[in-house]
N, C-alpha and C positions, 0 to 999 in steps of 0.2 A: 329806140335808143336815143336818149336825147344828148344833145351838140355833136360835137364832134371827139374826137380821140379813139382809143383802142385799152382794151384790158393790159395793164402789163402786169409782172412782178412784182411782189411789196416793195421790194430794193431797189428797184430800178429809179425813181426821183431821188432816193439818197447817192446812189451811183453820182447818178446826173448831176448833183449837186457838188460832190468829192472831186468829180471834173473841171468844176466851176461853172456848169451852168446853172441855169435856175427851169426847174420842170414848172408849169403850169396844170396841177391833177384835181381831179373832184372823187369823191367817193361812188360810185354805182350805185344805185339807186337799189332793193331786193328787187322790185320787181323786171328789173334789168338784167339782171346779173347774168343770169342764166345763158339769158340772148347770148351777151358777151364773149361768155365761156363757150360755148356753139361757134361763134365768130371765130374764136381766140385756137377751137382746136383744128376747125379746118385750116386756117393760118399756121399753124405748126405740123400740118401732117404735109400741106405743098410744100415747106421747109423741109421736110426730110425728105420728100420724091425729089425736089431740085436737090439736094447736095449728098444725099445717100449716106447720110453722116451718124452711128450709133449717137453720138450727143445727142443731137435732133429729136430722138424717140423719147430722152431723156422730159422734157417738153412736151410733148403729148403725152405719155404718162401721168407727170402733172397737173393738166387741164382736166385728163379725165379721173384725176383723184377730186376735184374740185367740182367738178359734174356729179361725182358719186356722193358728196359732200352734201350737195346740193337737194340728193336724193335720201340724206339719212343713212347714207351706206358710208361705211369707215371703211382704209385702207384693209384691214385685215379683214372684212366681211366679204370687200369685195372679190380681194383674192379668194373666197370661200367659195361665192358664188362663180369665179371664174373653174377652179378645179372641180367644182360639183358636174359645171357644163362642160369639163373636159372628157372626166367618168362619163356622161349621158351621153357625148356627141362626137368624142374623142378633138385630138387640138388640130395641128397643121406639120405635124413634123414628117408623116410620110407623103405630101408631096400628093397627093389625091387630086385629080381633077376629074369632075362629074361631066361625061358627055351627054349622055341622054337618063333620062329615067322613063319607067312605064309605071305610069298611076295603076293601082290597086284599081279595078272595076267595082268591086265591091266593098271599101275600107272599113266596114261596119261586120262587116259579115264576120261571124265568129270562123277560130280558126284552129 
């Protein structure tokens, strides 16, 4: 990543500005970007473990629409691929915790 700074929001230097400050920004570079956003959503997910805040998810949600962006996947695809893998694997709403599993000895072996 070259110099220094952090991914923000588009609004954020006009923010900065309406306050009266003056932001110093540069555009990210493509082949940066990504890093960035990687940076940018572990940064917002330690934001919601310190303040436990539904907003806060608000923000990671975002990073990772811009991740998926990133991948050629559009909000609605990826909700597509999130419920497909919900069907296949089911989600987290009963509270499931896996202690042990016994591997298949044979996992090939017809059945």
């Amino acid at each position: 990543m070259e110099g220094t700074g952090k991914l923000v929001r588009d609004r954020v230097p006009e923010l900065i500005r309406n306050d009266g400050g003056e932001p110093n920004t540069r555009t990210a570079h493509e082949a940066e970007y990504t890093a960035l956003l990687r940076v940018k959503l572990l940064e917002e997910v330690q934001e919601f473990f310190d303040s436990d805040a539904a907003d806060e998810l608000v923000d990671v949600i975002e990073v990772v629409y811009a991740l998926a962006r990133e991948k050629g996947v559009d909000a609605k695809q990826l909700e597509k691929l999130r419920a497909a893998k919900e069907v296949a694997r089911g989600g987290f709403t009963e509270r499931t915790v896996l202690i042990t599993a016994v591997e298949d000895p044979e996992p090939d072996a017809a059945r």
